[in-house]
C-alpha positions, 0 to 999 in steps of 0.5 A, spaced: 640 531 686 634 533 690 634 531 697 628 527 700 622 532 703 616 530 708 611 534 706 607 537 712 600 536 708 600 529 707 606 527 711 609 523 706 616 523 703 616 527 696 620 522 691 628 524 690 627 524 683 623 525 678 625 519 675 621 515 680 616 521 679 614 517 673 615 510 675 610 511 681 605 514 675 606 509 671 604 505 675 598 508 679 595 509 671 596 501 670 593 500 677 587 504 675 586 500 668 586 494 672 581 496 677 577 499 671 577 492 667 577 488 673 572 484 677 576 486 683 575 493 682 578 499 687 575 494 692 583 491 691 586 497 690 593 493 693 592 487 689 592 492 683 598 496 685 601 491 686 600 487 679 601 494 675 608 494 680 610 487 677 608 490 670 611 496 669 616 494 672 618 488 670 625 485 672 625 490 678 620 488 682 622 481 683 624 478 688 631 477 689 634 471 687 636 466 693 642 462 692 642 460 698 637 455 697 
């Protein structure tokens, strides 16, 4: 298992697997189609990421359910 690394550069925290790697490329690749064929554009580039999220994640990208309620 690889461990988390900040990276110096950009100051972020590099994936911990490659698995997640592909996920978030997935989703960037989806995110730029939509923006491509959107009226939105990259004007909205949350908006986009967001939806290509719930997309290309499906089930893993809902919210929790509350039974509470």
């Amino acid at each position: 298992m690889n461990t988390p690394e900040l990276s110096e550069e950009t100051g972020i925290i590099l994936p911990l697997t490659d698995e997640l790697a592909q996920w978030e490329l997935r989703i960037a690749q989806r995110a730029d189609q939509l923006a491509a064929k959107t009226e939105r554009g990259r004007n909205h580039d949350l908006e986009n990421w967001l939806q290509a999220e719930r997309e290309v994640m499906g089930d893993f990208a809902k919210p929790p359910v509350d039974f509470a309620s």
